[in-house]
Every structure is written in C-alpha cells, then in structure tokens.
C-alpha positions as CSV (number, residue, x, y, z in Angstrom):
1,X,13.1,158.3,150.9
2,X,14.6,155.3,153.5
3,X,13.1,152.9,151.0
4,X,15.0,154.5,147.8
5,X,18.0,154.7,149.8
6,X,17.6,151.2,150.6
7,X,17.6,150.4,147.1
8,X,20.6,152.1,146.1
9,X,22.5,150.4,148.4
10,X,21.5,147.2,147.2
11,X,22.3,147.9,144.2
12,X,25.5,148.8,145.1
13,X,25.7,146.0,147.0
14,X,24.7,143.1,144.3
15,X,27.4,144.9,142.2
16,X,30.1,144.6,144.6
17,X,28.5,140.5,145.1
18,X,28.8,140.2,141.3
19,X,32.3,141.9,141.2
20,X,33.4,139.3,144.1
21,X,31.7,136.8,142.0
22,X,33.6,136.7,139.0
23,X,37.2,137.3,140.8
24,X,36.2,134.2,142.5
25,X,35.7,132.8,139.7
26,X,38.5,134.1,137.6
27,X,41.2,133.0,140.9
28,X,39.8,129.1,140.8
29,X,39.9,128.8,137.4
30,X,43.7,130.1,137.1
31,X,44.6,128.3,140.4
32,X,42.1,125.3,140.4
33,X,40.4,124.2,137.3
34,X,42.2,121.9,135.3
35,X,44.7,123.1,133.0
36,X,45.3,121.6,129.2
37,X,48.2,119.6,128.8
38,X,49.6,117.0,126.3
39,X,50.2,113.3,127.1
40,X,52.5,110.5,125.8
41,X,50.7,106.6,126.5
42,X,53.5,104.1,127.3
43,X,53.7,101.7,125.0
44,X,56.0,98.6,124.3
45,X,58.1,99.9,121.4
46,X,61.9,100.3,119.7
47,X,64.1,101.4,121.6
48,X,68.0,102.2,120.0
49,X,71.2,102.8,122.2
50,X,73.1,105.9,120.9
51,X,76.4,107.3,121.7
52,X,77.2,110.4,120.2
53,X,80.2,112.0,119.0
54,X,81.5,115.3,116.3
55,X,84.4,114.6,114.0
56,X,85.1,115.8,110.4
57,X,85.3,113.7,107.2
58,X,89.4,112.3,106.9
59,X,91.0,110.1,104.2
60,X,92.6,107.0,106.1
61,X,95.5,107.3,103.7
62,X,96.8,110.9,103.2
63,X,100.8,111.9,101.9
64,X,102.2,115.3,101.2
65,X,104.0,115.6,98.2
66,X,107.5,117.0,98.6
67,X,110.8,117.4,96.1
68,X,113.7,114.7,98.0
69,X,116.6,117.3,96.1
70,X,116.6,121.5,96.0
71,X,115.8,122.9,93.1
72,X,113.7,125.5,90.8
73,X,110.2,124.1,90.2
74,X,109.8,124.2,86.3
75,X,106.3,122.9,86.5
76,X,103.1,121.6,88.2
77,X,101.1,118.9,85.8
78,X,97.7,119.0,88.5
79,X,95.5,120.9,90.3
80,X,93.4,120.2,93.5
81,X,90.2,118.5,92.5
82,X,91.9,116.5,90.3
83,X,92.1,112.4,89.6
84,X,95.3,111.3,89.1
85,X,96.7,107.4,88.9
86,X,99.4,105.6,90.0
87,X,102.7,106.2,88.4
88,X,101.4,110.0,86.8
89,X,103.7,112.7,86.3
90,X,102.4,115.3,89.1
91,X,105.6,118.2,88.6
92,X,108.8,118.5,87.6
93,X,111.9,120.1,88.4
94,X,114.2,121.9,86.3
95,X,116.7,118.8,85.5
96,X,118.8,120.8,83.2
97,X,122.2,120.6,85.5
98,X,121.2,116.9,87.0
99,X,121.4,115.6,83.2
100,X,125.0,116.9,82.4
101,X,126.0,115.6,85.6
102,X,124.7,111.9,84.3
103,X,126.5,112.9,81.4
104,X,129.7,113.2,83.1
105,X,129.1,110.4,85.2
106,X,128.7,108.3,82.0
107,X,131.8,109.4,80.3
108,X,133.5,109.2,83.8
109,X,132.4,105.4,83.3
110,X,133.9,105.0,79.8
111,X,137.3,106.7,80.6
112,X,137.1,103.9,83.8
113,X,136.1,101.3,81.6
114,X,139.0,102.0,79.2
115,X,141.6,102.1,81.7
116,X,140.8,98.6,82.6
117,X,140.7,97.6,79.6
118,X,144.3,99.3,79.4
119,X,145.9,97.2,82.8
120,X,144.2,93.8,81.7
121,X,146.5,94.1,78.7
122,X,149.7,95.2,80.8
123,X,148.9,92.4,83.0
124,X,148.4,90.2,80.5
125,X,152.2,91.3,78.9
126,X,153.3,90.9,82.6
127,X,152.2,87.3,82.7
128,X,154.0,86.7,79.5
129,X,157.2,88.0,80.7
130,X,157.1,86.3,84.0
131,X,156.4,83.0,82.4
132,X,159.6,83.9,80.4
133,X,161.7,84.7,83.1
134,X,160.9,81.6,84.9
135,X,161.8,79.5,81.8
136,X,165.2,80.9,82.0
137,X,165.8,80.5,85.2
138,X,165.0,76.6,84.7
139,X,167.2,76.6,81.6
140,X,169.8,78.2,83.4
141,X,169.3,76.3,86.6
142,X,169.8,73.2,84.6
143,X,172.9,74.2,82.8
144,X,174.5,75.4,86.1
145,X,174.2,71.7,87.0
146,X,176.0,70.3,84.7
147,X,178.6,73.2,84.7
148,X,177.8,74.4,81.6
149,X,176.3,77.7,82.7
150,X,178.6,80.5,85.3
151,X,176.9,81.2,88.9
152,X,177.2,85.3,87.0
153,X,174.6,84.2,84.6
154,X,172.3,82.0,87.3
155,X,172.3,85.4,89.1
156,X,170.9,87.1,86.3
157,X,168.1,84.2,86.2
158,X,167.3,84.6,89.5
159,X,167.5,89.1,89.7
160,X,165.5,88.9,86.0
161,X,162.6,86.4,87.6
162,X,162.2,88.3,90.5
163,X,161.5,91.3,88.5
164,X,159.0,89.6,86.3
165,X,157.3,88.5,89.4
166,X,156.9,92.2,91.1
167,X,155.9,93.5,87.5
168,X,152.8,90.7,87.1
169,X,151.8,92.1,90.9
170,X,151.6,94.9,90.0
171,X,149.8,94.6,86.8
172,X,147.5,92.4,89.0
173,X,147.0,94.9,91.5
174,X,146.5,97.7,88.5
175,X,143.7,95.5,87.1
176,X,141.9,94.9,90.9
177,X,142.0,99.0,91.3
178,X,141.0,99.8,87.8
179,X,138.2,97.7,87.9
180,X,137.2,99.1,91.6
181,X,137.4,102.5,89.7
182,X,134.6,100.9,87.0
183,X,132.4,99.8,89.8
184,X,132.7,103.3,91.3
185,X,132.3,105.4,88.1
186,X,128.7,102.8,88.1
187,X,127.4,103.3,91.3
188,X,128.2,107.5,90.6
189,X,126.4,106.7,87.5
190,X,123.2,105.2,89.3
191,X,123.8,107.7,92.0
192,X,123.4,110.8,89.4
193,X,120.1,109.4,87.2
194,X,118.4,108.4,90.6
195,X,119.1,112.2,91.2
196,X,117.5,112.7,87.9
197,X,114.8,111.0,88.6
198,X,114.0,112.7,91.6
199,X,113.3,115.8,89.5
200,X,109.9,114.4,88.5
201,X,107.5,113.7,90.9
202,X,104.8,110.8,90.9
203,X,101.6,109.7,92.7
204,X,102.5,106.8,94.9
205,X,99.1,105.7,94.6
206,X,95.5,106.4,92.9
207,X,94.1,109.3,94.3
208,X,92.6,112.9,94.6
209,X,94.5,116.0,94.8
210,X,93.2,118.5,97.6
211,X,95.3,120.6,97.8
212,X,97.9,122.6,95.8
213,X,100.7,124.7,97.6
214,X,103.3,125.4,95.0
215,X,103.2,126.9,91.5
216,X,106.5,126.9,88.9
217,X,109.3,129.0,88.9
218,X,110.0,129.1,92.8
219,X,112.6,126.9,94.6
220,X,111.0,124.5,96.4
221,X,113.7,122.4,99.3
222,X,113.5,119.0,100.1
223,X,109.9,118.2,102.8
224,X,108.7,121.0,101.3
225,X,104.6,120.4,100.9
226,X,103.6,120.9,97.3
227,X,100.7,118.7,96.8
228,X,98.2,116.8,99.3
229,X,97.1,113.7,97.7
230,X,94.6,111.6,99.4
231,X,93.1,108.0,98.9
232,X,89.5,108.0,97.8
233,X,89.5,104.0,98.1
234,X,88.3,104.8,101.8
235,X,87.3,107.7,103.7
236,X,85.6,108.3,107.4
237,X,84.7,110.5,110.1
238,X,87.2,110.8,112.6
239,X,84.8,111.8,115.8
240,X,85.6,112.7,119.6
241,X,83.3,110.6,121.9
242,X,83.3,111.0,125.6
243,X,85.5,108.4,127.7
244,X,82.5,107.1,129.7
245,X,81.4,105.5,126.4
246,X,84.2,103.5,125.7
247,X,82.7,100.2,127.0
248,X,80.1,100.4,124.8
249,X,81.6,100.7,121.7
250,X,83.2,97.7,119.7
251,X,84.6,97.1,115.9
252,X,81.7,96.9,113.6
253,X,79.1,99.0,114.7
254,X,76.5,100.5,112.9
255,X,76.6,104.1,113.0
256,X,74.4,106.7,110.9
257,X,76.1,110.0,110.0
258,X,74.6,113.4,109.6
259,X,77.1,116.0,107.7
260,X,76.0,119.3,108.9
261,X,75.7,120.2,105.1
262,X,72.6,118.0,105.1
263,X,71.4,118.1,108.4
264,X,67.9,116.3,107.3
265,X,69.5,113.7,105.4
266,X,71.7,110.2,107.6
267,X,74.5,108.1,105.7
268,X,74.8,104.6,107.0
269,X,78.4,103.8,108.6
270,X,80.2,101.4,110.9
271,X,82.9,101.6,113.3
272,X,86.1,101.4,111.4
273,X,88.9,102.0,114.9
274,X,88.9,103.0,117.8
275,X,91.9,105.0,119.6
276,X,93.6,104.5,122.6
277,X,94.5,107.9,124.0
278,X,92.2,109.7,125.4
279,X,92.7,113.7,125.5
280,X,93.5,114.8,128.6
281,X,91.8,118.2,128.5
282,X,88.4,117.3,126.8
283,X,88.4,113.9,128.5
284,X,87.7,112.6,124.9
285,X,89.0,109.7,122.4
286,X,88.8,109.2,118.9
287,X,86.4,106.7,117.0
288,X,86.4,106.4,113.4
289,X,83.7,105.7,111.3
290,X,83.4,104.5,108.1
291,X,80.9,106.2,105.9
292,X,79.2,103.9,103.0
293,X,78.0,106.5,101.1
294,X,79.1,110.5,101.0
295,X,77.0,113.4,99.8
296,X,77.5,114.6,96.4
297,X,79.8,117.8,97.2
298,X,81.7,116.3,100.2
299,X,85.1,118.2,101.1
300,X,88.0,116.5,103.2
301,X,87.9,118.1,106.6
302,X,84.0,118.7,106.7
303,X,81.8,118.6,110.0
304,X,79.5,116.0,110.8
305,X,78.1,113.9,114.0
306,X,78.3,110.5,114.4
307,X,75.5,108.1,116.2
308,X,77.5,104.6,117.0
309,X,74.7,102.0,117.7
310,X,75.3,100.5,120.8
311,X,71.7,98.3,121.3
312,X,69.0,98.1,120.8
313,X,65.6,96.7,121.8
314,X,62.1,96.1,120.5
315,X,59.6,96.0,123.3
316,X,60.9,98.2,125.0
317,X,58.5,100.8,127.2
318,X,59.7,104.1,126.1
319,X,59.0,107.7,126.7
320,X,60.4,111.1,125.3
321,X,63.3,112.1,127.0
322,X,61.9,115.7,127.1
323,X,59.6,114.0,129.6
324,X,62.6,113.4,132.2
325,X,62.8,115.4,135.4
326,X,65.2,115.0,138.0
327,X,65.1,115.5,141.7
328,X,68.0,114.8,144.2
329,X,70.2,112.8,141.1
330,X,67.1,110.3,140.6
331,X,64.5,110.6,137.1
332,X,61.3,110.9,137.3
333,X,58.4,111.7,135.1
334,X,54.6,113.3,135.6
335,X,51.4,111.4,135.0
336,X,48.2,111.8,134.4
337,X,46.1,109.9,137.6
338,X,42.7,110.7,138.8
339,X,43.2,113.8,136.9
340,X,46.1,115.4,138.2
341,X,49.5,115.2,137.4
342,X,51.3,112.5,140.0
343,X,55.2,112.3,140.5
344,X,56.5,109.4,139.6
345,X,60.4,108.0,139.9
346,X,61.3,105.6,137.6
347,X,64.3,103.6,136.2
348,X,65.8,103.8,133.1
349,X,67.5,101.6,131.1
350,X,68.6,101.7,127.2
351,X,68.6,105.5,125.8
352,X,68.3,106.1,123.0
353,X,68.3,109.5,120.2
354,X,65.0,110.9,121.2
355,X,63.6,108.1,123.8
356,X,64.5,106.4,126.6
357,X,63.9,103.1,128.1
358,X,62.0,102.8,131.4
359,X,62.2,99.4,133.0
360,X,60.4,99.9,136.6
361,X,58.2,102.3,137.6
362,X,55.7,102.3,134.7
363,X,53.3,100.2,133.1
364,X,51.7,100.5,129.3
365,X,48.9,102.1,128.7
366,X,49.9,105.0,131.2
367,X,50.2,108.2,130.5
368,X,52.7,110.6,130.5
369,X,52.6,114.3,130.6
370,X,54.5,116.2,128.0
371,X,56.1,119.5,129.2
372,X,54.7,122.9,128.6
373,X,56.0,125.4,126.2
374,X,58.4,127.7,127.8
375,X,55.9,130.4,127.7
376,X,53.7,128.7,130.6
377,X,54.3,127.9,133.8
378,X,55.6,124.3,134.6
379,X,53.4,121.7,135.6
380,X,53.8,120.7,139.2
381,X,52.7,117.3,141.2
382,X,49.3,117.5,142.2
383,X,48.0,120.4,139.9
384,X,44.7,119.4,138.1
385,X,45.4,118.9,134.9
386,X,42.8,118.4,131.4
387,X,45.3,115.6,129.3
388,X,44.7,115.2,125.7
C-alpha cells in the first residue's frame, strides 16, 4: 500500500514538475528569448531637403467684371467654363436711353456749330463797318484841317467810330463764346458715346470665365461682380509654410505638387514669390509656386501640398524617420548589437520627405531597428531582439 501511495504522489508530483516546466518556459520565452523585428542597414544614399506647405491652385492675374454705369442688364454673351479673347463682347446693357442721349448731344453739336457759323459772319460785317467808320473819320479829320469840314460833323466821325469799334468787340467776343459753346457741345458729345460704350462689356485680356454671377433682365449698379475672368497664361499654388522655413527658401526652387485630387500622382513646380507678411495667428506666410503642368480637370481654388526643395545630397547616411525617437529634446535611434537592441543618440542633419540625414553617431553598414506595429509592445534598449 505505502509503495502505491508513493507512486501516486509521484505522479502527481512529475505533473506539477512538468506544469512548472512549461510556465518556465512559456515566461522566458515572452520575457527573454529574442523577439522578431525588422531592420534598416545604413547606407550612403540621396538625401532631399523638404519644406512643406498647403495652398490651393490661384490664377496670378484675376478681375471681376463690373458695369462702370446703372442700368438693366439686357444680356450675358458667356458662361463660366468658357474661352474668351481679348477685345470679346462678354454682356451688354440695355443702351436704348444712352443712344438718344448721343443723339441729342450730336444735334446739340450742330445747333452749336451753326451758331458759330452765325457770329463769324456778324463779326465779319462788324469788321466791315469799323473799317468804314475809321475811313471817315480820316476823311473827315482831314477836311476839318483845311476848314472844309464843321467840328458838328468831326463829332459824328469820332461818336460813329467808336460805335463800330464796341460792335467788332462784341462780334469778336460772340465768336470766342460760340466757339467755346462748340467745344462743349464736343466734349458732351464724347462724354455721352463713352457712356455708350460703357453699356457693353469686354475682356481686358485672354482668359477663362469661372464664374458667372448675373443673368439678363436685372439691374446691375456700378462694382457690381458679374463675371470672374482669370488668366490661364499662368497659374500656381498659393501655399502657407511655417515662418521657421523662411531662410531656406529662395526664388527658383524646385518644388513637386500633389493635388489632393491625385494624391498618387506629383506635378513639377518652382518657387514663383514669396510674401512678406507673415499671419499673426497661424504664424504662417505665403509661398507661391508655379505649377508646370495641371491635371486634366483642375478647378481654380482646388487643394493641394506643396514640397519646396531646399537641398539636397547624394551620399548621404540616411534612415527612415519612423526610426526617430526622442528622449530629453535629443534623437535617437535603436540598433541591432550583439543581438539586442542598443540606444543610440545621433545627429541629424538634412531631412528630407520620408528620411533623414544622420551625420554623427552612425556608421554604414549598421543596422537599424524599424518600429513595431502598434499592436505590439515597443522595443526597448537592451531587449534581445531576432533582426531580419
């Protein structure tokens, strides 16, 4: 009986060892064997400088078309999406009142014309009649001399003269008014078919119609927006970079532009301006890019992001920039040594869109560890690690 006993409890016993066993086991291997990671080798390679910035697609030469008199809009030539050239009819105003008021400004001009006509004549029969009067008086003058004419009939000379004189004055001063009154009636004239002129409305320039705001039969006033009309000859994405980028961007850039209608897809560009305000809330400042090429539907006021190239180098040693961990404000990365992952601080220099540039505290042919997918638990210096 003591002997069966005996067995049992070894039995029980080796069970409880085997049990003991495998939790051993089971507690290194989650805690100390080494655990599967990814690694990156450093390598010399190309490294390009980004700066980043989100804009939307602009014309650099945009106007609003706007009536320069009141009046009822008879009729709108163009819609938005359309080409239109230089000098084209775009809308047109009801002119109906504006011409008979260039009518009446033209026959005011005839009737003006005519009256001067009328006072270069009188002025004309003034002349006449004062060159008369002075021959007279000379005749008269001379006969008084030799006592053949009265002092009665040298006052009659001298009254007669004097009135042909204040009649030629004013028949000279007739003609200088009626001829202002010509120059008037022409300026009224002008004034009344450049009135009439403004009743049709024309693109300053080739272009593209964007926009349409009006349609006929309303009254539109004068700044009133009925057409945006835009410039096609050159068109760019006005983006918002941060201020701490500003010394690294120049005139001339390359830049490669990703509309977030073709995310997949870059379009080559070059810095076109910079501004010189920055925003005081977003701490931000304009940069416009010109784009080369623009996708085959693009639309005026569109999203994209803007990469500004600000260097670039080729042998460069690089590593992801997922890689980067930071401790206390300094970077540092995890690599594989001796078969656990070792801290490492390095120092960076050039970044670029997906890797950065480290310039001390790496060599090539090192490798660095990749991070773990969210799921896992993070890799931590001095865990025994299995790279691949």
């Amino acid at each position: 009986m003591k002997t069966d006993s005996i067995r049992n409890s070894l039995r029980k016993s080796a069970k409880w060892l085997l049990l003991a066993a495998i939790v051993v086991v089971v507690v290194y291997r989650a805690k100390f064997a080494p655990v599967p990671v990814e690694a990156f080798e450093v390598k010399p390679g190309v490294v390009v400088g980004e700066v980043m910035g989100t804009g939307t697609l602009e014309a650099r030469v945009k106007t609003t078309i706007s009536p320069r008199i009141q009046e009822r809009l008879a009729e709108v030539l163009v819609d938005q999406g359309d080409t239109v050239h230089a000098g084209q009819l775009l809308a047109r105003l009801d002119d109906g009142e504006l011409k008979r008021q260039v009518e009446v400004a033209e026959a005011s001009l005839a009737a003006a014309k005519a009256t001067a006509e009328r006072v270069r004549v009188d002025e004309a029969r003034a002349r006449a009649v004062e060159q008369q009067a002075q021959q007279d008086h000379k005749r008269v003058s001379e006969l008084l001399a030799t006592k053949v004419s009265s002092t009665a009939e040298m006052d009659k000379a001298v009254e007669q003269l004097r009135v042909a004189e204040a009649d030629l004055q004013r028949a000279r001063a007739a003609t200088v008014e009626a001829g202002q009154q010509v120059i008037t009636a022409e300026r009224n004239l002008d004034y009344q078919r450049e009135r009439l002129a403004f009743s049709e409305l024309r693109s300053p320039y080739d272009g593209l119609i964007t926009k349409r705001e009006r349609d006929p039969g309303g009254v539109v006033v004068p700044g009133s927006s009925m057409l945006q009309l835009i410039s096609t000859n050159e068109l760019w994405v006005s983006a918002w970079v941060d201020e701490t980028a500003s010394a690294r961007l120049a005139l001339g850039q390359k830049a490669r532009v990703v509309f977030r209608s073709e995310a997949e897809r870059n379009y080559i560009g070059e810095v076109a301006r910079l501004g010189r305000e920055t925003d005081p809330e977003t701490r931000e400042f304009l940069v416009d890019v010109r784009v080369r090429e623009l996708p085959p539907n693009w639309t005026i006021g569109q999203r994209a992001e803007v990469f500004i190239e600000t260097g670039r180098k080729s042998d460069a040693l690089a590593v992801p920039q997922t890689c980067l961990q930071w401790r206390d404000g300094q970077p540092a990365v995890l690599v594989a040594e001796h078969g656990k992952a070792s801290w490492r601080e390095v120092t960076l220099g050039l970044r670029g869109r997906d890797s950065v540039e480290v310039v001390q505290g790496l060599v090539a042919g090192e490798r660095v560890l990749l991070p773990r997918s969210p799921q896992q638990p993070p890799l931590k210096p001095g865990q025994r690690i299995k790279a691949k």
